[in-house]
C-alpha positions in Angstrom: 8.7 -13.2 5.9 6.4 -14.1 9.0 3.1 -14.0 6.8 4.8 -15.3 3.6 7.2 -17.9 5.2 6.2 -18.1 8.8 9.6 -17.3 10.4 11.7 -13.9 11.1 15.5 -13.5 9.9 15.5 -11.0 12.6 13.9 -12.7 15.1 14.5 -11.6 18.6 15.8 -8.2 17.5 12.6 -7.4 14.8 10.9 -4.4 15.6 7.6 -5.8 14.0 4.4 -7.6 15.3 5.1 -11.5 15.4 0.6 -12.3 15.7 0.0 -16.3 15.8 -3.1 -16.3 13.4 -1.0 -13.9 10.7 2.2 -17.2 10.3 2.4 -18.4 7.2 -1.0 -17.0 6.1 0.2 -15.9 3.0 2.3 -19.3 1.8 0.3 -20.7 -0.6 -0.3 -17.1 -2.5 3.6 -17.0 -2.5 4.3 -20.4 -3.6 1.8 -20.1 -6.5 3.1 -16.8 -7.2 0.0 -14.8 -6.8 1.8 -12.1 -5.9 2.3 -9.2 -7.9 -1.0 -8.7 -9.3 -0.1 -12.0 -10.9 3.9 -11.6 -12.3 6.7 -12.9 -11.4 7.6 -11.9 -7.6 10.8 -9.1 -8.1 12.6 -7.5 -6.3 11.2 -3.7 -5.2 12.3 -0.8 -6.3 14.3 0.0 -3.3 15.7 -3.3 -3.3 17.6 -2.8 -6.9 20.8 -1.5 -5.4 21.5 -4.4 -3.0 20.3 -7.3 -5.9 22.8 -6.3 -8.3 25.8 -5.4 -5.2 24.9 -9.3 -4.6 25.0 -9.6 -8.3 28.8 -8.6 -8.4 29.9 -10.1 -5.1 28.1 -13.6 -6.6 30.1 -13.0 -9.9 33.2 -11.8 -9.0 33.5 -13.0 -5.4 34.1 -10.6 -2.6 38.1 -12.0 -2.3 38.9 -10.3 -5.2 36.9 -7.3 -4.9 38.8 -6.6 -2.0 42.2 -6.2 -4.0 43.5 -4.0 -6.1 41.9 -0.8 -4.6 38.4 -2.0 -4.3 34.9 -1.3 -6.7 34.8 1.8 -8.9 30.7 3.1 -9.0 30.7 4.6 -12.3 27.8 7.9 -12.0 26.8 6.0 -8.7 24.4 8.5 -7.7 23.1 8.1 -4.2 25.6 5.6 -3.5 23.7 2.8 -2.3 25.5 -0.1 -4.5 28.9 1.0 -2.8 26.9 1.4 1.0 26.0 -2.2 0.1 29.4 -3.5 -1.1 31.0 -1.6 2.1 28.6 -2.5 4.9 27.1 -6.2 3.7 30.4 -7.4 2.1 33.4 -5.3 3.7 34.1 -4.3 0.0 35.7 -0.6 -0.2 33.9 1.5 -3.1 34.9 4.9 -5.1 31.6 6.7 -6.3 32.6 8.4 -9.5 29.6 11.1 -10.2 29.5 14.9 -10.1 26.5 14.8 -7.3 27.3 13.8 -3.9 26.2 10.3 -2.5 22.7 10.9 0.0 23.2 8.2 2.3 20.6 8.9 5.0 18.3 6.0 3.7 21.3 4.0 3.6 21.9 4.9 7.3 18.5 4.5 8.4 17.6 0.9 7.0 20.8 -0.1 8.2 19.9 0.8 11.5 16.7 -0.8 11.0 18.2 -4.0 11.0 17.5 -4.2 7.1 20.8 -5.1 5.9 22.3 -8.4 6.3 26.3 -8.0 7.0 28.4 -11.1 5.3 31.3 -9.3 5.6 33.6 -7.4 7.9 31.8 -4.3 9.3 34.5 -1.8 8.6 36.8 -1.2 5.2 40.3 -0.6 6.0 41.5 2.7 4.4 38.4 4.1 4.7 37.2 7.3 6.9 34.5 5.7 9.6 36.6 5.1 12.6 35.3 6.8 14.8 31.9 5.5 15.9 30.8 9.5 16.7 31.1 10.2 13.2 30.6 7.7 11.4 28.1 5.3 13.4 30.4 2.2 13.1 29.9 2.4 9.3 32.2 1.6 6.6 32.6 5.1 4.5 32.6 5.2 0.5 34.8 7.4 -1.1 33.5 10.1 -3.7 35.2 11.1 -6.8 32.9 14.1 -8.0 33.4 14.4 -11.7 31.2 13.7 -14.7 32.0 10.6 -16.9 32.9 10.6 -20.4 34.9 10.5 -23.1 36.6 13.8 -21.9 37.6 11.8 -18.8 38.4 8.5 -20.3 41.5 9.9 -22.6 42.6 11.9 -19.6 42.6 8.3 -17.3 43.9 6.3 -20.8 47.0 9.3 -21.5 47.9 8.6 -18.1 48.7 4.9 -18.3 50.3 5.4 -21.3 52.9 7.8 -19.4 51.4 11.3 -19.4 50.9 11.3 -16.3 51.2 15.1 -15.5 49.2 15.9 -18.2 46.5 13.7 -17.2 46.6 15.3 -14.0 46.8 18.8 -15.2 43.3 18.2 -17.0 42.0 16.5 -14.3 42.4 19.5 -12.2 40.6 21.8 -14.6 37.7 19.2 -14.9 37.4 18.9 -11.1 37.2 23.1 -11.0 34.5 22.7 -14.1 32.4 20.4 -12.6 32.6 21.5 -8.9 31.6 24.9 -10.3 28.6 23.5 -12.3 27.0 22.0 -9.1 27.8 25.0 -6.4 24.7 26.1 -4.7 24.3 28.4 -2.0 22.8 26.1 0.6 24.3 24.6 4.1 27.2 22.5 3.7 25.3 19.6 5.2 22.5 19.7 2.4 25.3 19.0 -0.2 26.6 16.0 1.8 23.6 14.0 2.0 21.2 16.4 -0.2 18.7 17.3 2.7 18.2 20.4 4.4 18.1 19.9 8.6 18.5 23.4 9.0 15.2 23.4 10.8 13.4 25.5 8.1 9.9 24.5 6.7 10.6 24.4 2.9 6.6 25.2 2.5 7.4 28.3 4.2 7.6 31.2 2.0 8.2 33.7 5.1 11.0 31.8 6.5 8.8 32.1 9.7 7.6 28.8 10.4 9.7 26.2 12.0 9.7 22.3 12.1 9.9 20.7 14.7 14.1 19.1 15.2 14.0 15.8 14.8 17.3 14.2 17.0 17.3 10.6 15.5 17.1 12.3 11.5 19.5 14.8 12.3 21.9 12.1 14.0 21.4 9.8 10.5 21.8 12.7 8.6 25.5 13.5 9.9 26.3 9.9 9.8 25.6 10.2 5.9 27.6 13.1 6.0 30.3 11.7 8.2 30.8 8.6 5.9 31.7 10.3 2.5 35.2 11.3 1.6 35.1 13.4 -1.4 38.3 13.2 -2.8 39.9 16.5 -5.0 43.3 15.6 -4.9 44.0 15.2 -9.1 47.0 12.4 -8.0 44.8 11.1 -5.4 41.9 10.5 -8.2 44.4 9.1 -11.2 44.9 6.8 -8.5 41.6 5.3 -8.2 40.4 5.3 -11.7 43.6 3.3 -12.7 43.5 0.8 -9.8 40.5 -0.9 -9.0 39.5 -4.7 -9.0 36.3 -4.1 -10.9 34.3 -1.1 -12.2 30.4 -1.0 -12.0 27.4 0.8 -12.8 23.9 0.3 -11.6 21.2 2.5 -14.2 24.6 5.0 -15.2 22.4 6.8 -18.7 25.6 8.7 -20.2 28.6 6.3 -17.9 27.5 3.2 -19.8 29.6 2.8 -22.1 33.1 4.6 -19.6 32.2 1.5 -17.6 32.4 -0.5 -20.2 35.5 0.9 -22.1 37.6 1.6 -19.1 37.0 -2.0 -18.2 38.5 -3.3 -21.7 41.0 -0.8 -21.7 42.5 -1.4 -18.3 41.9 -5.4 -18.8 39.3 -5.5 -15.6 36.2 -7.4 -15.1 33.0 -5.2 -15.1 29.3 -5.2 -14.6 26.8 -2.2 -15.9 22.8 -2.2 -15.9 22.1 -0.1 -18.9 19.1 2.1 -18.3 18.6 5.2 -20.8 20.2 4.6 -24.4 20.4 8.6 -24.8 20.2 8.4 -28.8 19.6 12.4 -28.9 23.0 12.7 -27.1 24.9 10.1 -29.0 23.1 9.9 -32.7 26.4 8.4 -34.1 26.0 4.7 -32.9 25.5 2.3 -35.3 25.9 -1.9 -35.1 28.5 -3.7 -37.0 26.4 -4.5 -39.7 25.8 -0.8 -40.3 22.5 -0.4 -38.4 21.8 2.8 -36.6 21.8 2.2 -32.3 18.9 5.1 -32.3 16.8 4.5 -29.3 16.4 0.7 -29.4 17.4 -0.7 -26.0 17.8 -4.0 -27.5 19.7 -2.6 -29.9 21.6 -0.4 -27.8 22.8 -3.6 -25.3 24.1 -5.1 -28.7 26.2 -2.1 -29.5 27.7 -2.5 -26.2 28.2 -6.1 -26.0 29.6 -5.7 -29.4 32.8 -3.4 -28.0 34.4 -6.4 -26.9 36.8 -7.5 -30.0 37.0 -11.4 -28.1 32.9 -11.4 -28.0 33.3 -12.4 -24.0 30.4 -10.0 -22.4 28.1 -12.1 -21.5 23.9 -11.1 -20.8 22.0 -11.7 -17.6 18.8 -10.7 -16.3 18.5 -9.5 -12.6 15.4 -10.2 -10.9 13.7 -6.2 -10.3 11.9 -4.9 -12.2 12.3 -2.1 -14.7 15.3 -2.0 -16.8 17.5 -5.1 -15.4 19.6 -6.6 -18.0 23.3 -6.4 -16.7 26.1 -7.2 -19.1 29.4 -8.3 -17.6 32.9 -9.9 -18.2 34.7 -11.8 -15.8 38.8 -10.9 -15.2 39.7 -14.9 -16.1 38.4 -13.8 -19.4 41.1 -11.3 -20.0 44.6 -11.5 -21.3 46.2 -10.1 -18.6 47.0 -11.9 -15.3 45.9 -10.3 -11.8 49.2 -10.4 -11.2 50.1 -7.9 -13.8 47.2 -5.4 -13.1 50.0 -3.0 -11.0 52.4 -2.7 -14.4 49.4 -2.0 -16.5 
């Protein structure tokens, strides 16, 4: 900002050099849109998250996204989209993916100054208290189960009254998956997915040491602090029936849960689609008989094609990469909010 623009969002509170002679020098390459190595300036790659959080908050308006139990993250991965949603917007998030979120970039850019909070600071319900624990943060809730059809009936039989059957299923699945990503490494790594054990990983005697590091350690328990995994089978029925919107930022195998839990349950939605997976899933085909394969284009057709009304509409974000989000909004939808608790 202070070479591009000549000013400092952060101002007095910027760690960074402010020099005189470096304001504003690069304006004009900005405004001509030099940058790049000539495209379109985008968003980074780092950046992706927090564009399409703003995406959804833009869209669907944080208000709402408040109610109703909050954002479900559909195979949400490091959880950043749900950091953002808690932390910029005061927007509580579930994390629905079999890994567990590694927030300790989250933590540390935060601290940095590198997020810009437009909500309140802390989500009611969720597990951040405490500022020892959880740094003042607003915590994300995990849900750690794979997404597919296999889970979709289970969530759909259990609006349609079995309930206890749903549940029942859900418990095995949680056991499954929960056995498939066991590992025998500190409890901390599979929190936030780094090892502060103190232990060179280049090592091969287990001799040599690294040196402890207080402030990455600190962050590192913060990420840890922040996440409720949730096992409960009642406790997760709960939140994949009761949510204001359902999301998915890059989700390869979620894409289409996202999109047919959303129409099923009558809620607003918004999914990046990244990998089409036509090895896993040879069976797609178009209305008009053609086969899905591993066209993208053709793949984000299939999926806008789901919807019976022809509402999902197309949008590009602005990051590079893969960043065409398809989305529907809740007015479009049969159902009133008023009637989301009976459904």
């Amino acid at each position: 900002h202070w070479t591009r623009k000549g000013s400092c969002r952060l101002r007095g509170s910027c760690r960074f050099g402010h020099p005189p002679d470096l304001r504003g020098s690069l304006s004009s390459a900005y405004q001509n849109g030099r940058c790049w190595r000539g495209q379109r300036r985008k968003v980074r790659k780092e950046g992706r998250a927090a564009a399409f959080a703003s995406f959804v908050v833009d869209s669907f308006g944080a208000e709402y996204l408040r109610s109703s139990g909050g954002v479900l993250d559909v195979a949400g991965g490091a959880g950043e989209v749900s950091f953002h949603l808690a932390n910029a917007h005061g927007i509580s998030g579930t994390v629905v993916d079999p890994r567990p979120p590694k927030l300790y970039g989250c933590v540390r850019r935060w601290e940095m100054g590198m997020y810009q909070s437009k909500g309140e600071r802390r989500c009611k319900g969720q597990n951040s208290e405490n500022d020892d624990g959880g740094g003042g943060l607003c915590g994300i809730d995990h849900v750690p189960l794979y997404v597919g059809e296999a889970l979709l009936g289970a969530v759909l039989s259990s609006s349609g009254g079995g309930r206890e059957g749903a549940r029942d299923k859900l418990e095995f699945m949680i056991q499954e998956d929960l056995n498939s990503f066991r590992a025998e490494v500190p409890p901390v790594v599979l929190a936030v997915g780094v090892d502060i054990s103190g232990k060179s990983d280049s090592a091969e005697s287990g001799d040599q040491q690294v040196k402890p590091n207080a402030d990455k350690e600190r962050r590192l328990r913060v990420a840890a602090n922040i996440v409720r995994t949730i096992h409960n089978p009642s406790d997760i029925l709960d939140r994949l029936m009761n949510f204001s919107c359902i999301v998915g930022m890059h989700p390869d195998q979620g894409t289409e849960f996202v999109i047919d839990l959303a129409l099923a349950k009558g809620r607003p939605f918004a999914v990046v689609p990244c990998c089409v997976c036509g090895r896993q899933f040879p069976g797609r085909q178009l209305r008009d008989g053609t086969e899905v394969g591993s066209s993208y284009e053709r793949f984000l057709t299939y999926l806008m094609e789901k919807d019976p009304e022809k509402r999902i509409q197309r949008a590009t974000l602005d990051f590079g990469g893969k960043n065409q989000v398809l989305y529907r909004f809740a007015s479009d939808f049969v159902c009133a909010k008023a009637d989301y608790g009976n459904s």
